[in-house]
N, C-alpha and C positions, 0 to 999 in steps of 0.2 A: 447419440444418446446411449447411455450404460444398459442394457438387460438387464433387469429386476424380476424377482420371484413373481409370476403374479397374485397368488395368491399371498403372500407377504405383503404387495401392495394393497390389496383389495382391505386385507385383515385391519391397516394400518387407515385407510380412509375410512375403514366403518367404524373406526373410533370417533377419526374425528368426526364424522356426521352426530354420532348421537353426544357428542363432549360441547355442556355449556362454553363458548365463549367467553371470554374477559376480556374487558378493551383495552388495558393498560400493561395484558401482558404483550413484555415484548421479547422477542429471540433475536439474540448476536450472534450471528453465523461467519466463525472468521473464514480465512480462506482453505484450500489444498486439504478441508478434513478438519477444519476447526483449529488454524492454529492463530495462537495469542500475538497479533503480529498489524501493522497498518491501521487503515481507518476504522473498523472495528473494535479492536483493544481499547484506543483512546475512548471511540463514543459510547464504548460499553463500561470502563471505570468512570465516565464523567455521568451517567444514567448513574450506575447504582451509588456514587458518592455524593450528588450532588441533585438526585431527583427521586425523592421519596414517593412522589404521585406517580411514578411507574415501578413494575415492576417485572426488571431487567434477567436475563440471564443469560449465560453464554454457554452454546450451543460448542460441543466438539464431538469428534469421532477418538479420539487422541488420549488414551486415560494417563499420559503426563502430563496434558496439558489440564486436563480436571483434576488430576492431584496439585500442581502448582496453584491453582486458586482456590481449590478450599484450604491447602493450607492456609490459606487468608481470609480465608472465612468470607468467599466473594460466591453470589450465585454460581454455581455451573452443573451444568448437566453433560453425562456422558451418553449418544444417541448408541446401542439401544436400549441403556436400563429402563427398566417399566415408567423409572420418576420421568425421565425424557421425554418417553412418550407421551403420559398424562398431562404435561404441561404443555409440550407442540401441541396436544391437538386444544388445550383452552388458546393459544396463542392468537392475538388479532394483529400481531405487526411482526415481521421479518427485517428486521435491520442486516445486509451483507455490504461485501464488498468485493466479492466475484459471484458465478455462477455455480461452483461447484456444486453447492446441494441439492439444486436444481437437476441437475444432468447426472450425479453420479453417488450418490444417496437415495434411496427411499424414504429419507425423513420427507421430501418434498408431498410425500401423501398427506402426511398430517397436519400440511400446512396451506394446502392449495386455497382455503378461504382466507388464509392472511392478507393485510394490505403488505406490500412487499417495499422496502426504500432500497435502493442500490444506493452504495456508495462509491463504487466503483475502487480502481487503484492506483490513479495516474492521470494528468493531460497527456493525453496520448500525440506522441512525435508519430509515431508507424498506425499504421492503418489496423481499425477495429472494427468490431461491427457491420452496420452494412454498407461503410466504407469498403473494409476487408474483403466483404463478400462481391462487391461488385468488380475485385480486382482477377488479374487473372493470376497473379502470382500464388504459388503453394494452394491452388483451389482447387478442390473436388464436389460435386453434387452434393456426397455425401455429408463434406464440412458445413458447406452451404447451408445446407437444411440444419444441421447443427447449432450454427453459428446465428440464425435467424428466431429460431425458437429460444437463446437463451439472451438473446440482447433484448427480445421482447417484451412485454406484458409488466412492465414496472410499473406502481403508483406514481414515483419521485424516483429520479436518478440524481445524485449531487453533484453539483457544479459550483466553480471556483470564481467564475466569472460571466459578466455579460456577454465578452467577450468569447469564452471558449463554449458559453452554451450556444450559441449561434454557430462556432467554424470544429467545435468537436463531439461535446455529449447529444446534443439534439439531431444532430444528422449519424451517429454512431448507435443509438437508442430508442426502443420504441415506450414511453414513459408516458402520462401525463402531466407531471411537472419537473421541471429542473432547477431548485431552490440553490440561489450561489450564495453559498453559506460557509465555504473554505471544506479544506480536509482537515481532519482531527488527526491523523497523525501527525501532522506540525507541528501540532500544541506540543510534542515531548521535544520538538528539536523547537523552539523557541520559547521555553521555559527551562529553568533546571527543575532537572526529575525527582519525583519524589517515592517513595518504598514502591508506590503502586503502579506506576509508569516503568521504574525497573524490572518490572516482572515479564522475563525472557529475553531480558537486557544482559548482555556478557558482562556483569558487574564488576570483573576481573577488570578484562580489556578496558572498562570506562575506567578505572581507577592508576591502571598503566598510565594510559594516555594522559590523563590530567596531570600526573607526576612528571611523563616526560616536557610537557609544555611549560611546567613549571622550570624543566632544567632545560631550558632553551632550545625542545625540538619543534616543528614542524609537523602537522599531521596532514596528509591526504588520502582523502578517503577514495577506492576504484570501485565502482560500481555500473559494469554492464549489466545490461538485460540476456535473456536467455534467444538462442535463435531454435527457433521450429526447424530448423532442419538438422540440428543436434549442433555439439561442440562448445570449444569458448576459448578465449584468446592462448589460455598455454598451451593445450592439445593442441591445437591451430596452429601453434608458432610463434603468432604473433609477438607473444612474450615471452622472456628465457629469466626462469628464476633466479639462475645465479647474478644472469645483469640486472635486476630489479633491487636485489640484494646491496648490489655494490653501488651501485644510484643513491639509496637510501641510505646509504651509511656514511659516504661520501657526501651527501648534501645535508643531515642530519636530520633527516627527514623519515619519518614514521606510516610506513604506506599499508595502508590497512584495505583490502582485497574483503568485499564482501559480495557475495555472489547472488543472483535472483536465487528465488525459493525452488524453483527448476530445474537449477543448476546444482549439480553435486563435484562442482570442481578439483582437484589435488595439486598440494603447490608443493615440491619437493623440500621449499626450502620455508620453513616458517619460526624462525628465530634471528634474533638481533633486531634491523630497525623495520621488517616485512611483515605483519601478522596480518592473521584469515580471523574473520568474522564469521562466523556459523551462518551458514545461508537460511537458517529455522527461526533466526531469531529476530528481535526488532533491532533496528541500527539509529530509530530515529536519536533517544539520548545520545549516541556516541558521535552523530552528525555534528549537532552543535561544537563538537570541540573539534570539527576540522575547518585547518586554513585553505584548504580550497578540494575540487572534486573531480577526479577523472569519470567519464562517462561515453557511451555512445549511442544509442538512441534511446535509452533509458527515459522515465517521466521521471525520476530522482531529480534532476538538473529543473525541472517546472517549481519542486518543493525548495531547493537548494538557494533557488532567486531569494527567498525571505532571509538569508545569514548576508547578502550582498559582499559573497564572497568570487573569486574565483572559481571558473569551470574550465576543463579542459576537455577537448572532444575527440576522441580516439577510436578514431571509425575505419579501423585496419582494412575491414571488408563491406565497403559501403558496395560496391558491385555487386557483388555475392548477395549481400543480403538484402537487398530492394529487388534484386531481380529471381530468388530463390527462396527468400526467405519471407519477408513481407513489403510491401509498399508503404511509404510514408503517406501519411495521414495530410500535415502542412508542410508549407514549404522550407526544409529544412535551413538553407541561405539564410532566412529571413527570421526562425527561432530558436538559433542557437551562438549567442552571445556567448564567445569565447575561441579563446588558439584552437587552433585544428593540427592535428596527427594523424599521418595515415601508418606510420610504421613506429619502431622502435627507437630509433633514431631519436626521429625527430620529435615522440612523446618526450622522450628524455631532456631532448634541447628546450622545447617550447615549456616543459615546467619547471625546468631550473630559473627560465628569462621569468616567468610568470611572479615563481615565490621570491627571485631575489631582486627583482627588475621592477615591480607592480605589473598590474594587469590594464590591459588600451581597452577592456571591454565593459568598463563600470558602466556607462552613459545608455549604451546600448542591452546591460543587463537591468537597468532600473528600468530601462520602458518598456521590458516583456516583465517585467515583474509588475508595473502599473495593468497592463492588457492579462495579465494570470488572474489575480487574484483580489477580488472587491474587497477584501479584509487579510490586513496583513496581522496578525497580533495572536493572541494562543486561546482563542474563545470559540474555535469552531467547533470542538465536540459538544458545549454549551448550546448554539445554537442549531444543531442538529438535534437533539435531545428536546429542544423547545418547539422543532418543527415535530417530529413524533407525538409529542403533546398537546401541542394544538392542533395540528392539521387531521391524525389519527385517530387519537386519543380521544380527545374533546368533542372531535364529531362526531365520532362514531356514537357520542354517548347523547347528539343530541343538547350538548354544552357550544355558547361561543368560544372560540378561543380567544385567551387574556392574554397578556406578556408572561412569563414566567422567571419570577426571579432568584437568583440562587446566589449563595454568598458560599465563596471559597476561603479552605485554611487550609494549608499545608504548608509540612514537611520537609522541608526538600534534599537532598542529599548535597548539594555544593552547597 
């Protein structure tokens, strides 16, 4: 856990002590410091546009990211202007989807009476939680005790399915409920986007891509996770930009390299058919428009299941990183529907066979997309927004909870 001033803390909890509550306010804490980015972004624009009986705001450390939403004239707060403060400490719900405020903020002072929802960032392939901690890989006491104290003490952590609340959030999370209600970052990769959803969207890049698809290119999106023990596939070797270059251009193919939020990658070569997706930003609109997904133990590939496209799995250093960097969670054989690559090579062969050949792994991508996710369709920030409502909200105030209905109009950009 981070050292904090203590008397900074002390200051900030005897706010909240004497600061009235309000049950309906609620705080969107995105990830890594507040950014505009996953399940948070969506369930915080689908709160403030589409749920007048709360009253939403998003929570950053980040004053780009609070300047990008007021210019929209969308709540936001930057922690520690006084406005921040005053409102954390009326807060009665924390909506996140990591732990960072928790462990590395002192906003977590002015909130420790909130009910708290995780929404977490992923069905985890690699071991989390107290999966993670019972492993021996990359472990120290010290993580331990770390990793124990912020997987714990949740109201609701969200879950996709029956399925993965039994074999991953429920045995990863100490919560008292796990509502499978989908993730809301989906909704922007299974909808076209509309002004609001673009926001931290490389609007550029979306606009590329759809021009080049129109003139008959191919887009594939790459997308690794980050490893705990540093690095990533160019440093590594595993990949040489100029062959990735000539791959792309040669198969007329558009390979767009977006890195975890972790990761601060460098590709030498980032012009013609190769572009880098800013690792700050959200990728979900730009999802949709790929024909199929490189990955390797990434949860990207668990969201990816709903375009019922191609995956490809590029797990250079599967040694390496199960035995130094984390243990997998499930069993990998059995949920990951798709070609396998372990080098350069043979990434290059298996997705030329893939985009120009079709793909042998539909059958078996459709039945971990049935076992993922109890709702395939773009209404999960919706029903996260209704559990906040009813479950939180409404109780807290002493009200049953009703269904909550809300009618959409938008915009959209395609």
């Amino acid at each position: 856990m981070a050292e904090f001033d203590p008397g900074t803390l002390k200051a900030l909890a005897d706010i909240a002590k004497r600061t009235p509550k309000k049950d309906n306010c609620v705080i969107f804490m995105g990830r890594i410091g507040g950014a505009l980015i996953d399940n948070v972004k969506y369930a915080y624009l689908d709160c403030v546009r589409h749920f007048p009986e709360l009253a939403g705001y998003f929570l950053t450390h980040d004053p780009a990211q609070r300047d990008l939403l007021a210019r929209h004239n969308l709540p936001v707060l930057l922690f520690p202007d006084p406005d921040a403060v005053q409102i954390c400490a009326r807060a009665s719900v924390v909506v996140s989807d990591d732990f960072w405020w928790r462990a590395h903020s002192p906003v977590h002072a002015l909130l420790q009476e909130a009910r708290t929802f995780q929404l977490w960032h992923g069905i985890p392939l690699k071991a989390i939680g107290f999966p993670e901690i019972e492993s021996s890989v990359n472990m120290t006491a010290e993580k331990a005790e770390y990793l124990r104290a912020n997987y714990s003490g949740y109201d609701a952590v969200l879950s996709t399915s029956p399925h993965f609340t039994k074999h991953a959030f429920a045995r990863a999370f100490g919560a008292s409920d796990f509502p499978e209600l989908g993730y809301p970052r989906n909704d922007g990769m299974l909808r076209p986007p509309d002004k609001y959803d673009m926001l931290n969207v490389d609007a550029e890049l979306y606009g590329e891509l759809r021009q080049r698809r129109k003139d008959g290119w191919r887009v594939v999106f790459y997308m690794p996770t980050f490893r705990d023990t540093g690095g990533d596939p160019f440093t590594d070797g595993a990949l040489t930009p100029n062959r990735l270059v000539d791959f792309a251009d040669q198969n007329k193919v558009v390979f767009v390299c977006k890195f975890h939020p972790y990761v601060q990658a460098r590709i030498s070569s980032n012009a013609g058919a190769v572009r880098v997706c800013a690792s700050h930003t959200d990728p979900y609109p730009l999802l949709r428009l790929a024909d199929a997904l490189v990955t390797d133990y990434s949860s990207i590939y668990f969201d990816y299941l709903l375009l019922r496209r191609p995956i490809v799995f590029f797990q250079y250093d599967h040694e390496a990183y199960v035995t130094r960097n984390r243990e997998l969670m499930l069993d990998m054989d059995a949920v990951t529907p798709g070609s396998k690559a372990a080098d350069e090579d043979a990434l290059y062969r298996v997705l030329a066979q893939v985009l120009d050949e079709g793909d042998p792994y539909a059958w078996e991508r459709d039945e971990l997309l049935r076992l993922s996710f109890a709702h395939q369709d773009a209404g999960s920030g919706r029903r996260v927004n209704e559990y906040v409502l009813q479950q939180f909200v409404r109780r807290a105030a002493g009200q049953n909870p009703v269904p909550q209905q809300t009618t959409y109009e938008r915009s959209t950009i395609e």
